[in-house]
N, C-alpha and C positions, 0 to 999 in steps of 0.2 A: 504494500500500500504506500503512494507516496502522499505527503501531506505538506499542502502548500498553505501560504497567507498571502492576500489578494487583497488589496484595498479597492474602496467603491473608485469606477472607471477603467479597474486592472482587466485583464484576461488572462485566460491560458489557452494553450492548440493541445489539442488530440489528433496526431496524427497531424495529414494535412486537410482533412476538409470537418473538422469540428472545432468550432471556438465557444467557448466558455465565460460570459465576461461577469461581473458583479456590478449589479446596477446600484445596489445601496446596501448599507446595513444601519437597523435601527431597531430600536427596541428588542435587538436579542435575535432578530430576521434578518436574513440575506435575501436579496432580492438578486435570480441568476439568470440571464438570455442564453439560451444555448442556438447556437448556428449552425445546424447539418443537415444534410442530403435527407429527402424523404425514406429513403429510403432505410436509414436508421432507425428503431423507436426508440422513444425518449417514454416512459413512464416513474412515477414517483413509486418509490420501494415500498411502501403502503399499500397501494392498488395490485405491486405484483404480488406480495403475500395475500393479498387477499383473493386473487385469482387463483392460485393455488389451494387456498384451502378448501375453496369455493368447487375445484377441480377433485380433490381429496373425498369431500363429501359426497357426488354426485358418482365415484367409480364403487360406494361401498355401497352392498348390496343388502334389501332386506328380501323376505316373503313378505308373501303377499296378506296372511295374517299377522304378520309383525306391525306389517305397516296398520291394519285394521284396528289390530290392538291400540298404537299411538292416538288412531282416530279417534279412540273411544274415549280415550284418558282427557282429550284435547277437547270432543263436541258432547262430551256425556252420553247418553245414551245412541250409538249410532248400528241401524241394525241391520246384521250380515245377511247376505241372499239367501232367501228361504227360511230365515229365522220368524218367529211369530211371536210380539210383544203379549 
């Protein structure tokens, strides 16, 4: 990891076609323009952890009374096919 100090108006290059610049800091924020190719993505490390866990939950598998059961806990009385209250 390298670890730099940037004051407001500075930049850094990535390579040759990404720049980095610092548009302010204030109150404890940085404000940062980043410049590169579309074809890059740029996402904040928040949104990709949350895309993955998001990804995590949706490979793990129930039945199909597992899931009914939830339903039941969740809407109270919820009644399965061919059951008679």
């Amino acid at each position: 990891m390298l670890i730099l100090q940037r004051k407001a108006g500075e930049s850094l290059l990535i390579g040759e076609e990404i720049e980095i610049s610092v548009l302010s800091v204030e109150a404890g924020r940085v404000r940062l323009a980043i410049e590169a190719p579309k074809s890059v993505p740029i996402l904040r490390s928040e949104l990709k952890n949350a895309a993955a866990t998001n990804r995590e939950a949706a490979d793990e598998e129930a039945s199909p009374l597992a899931l009914l059961e939830m339903l039941r806990g969740a809407a109270g009385d919820v009644e399965t096919p061919g059951e008679k209250k």
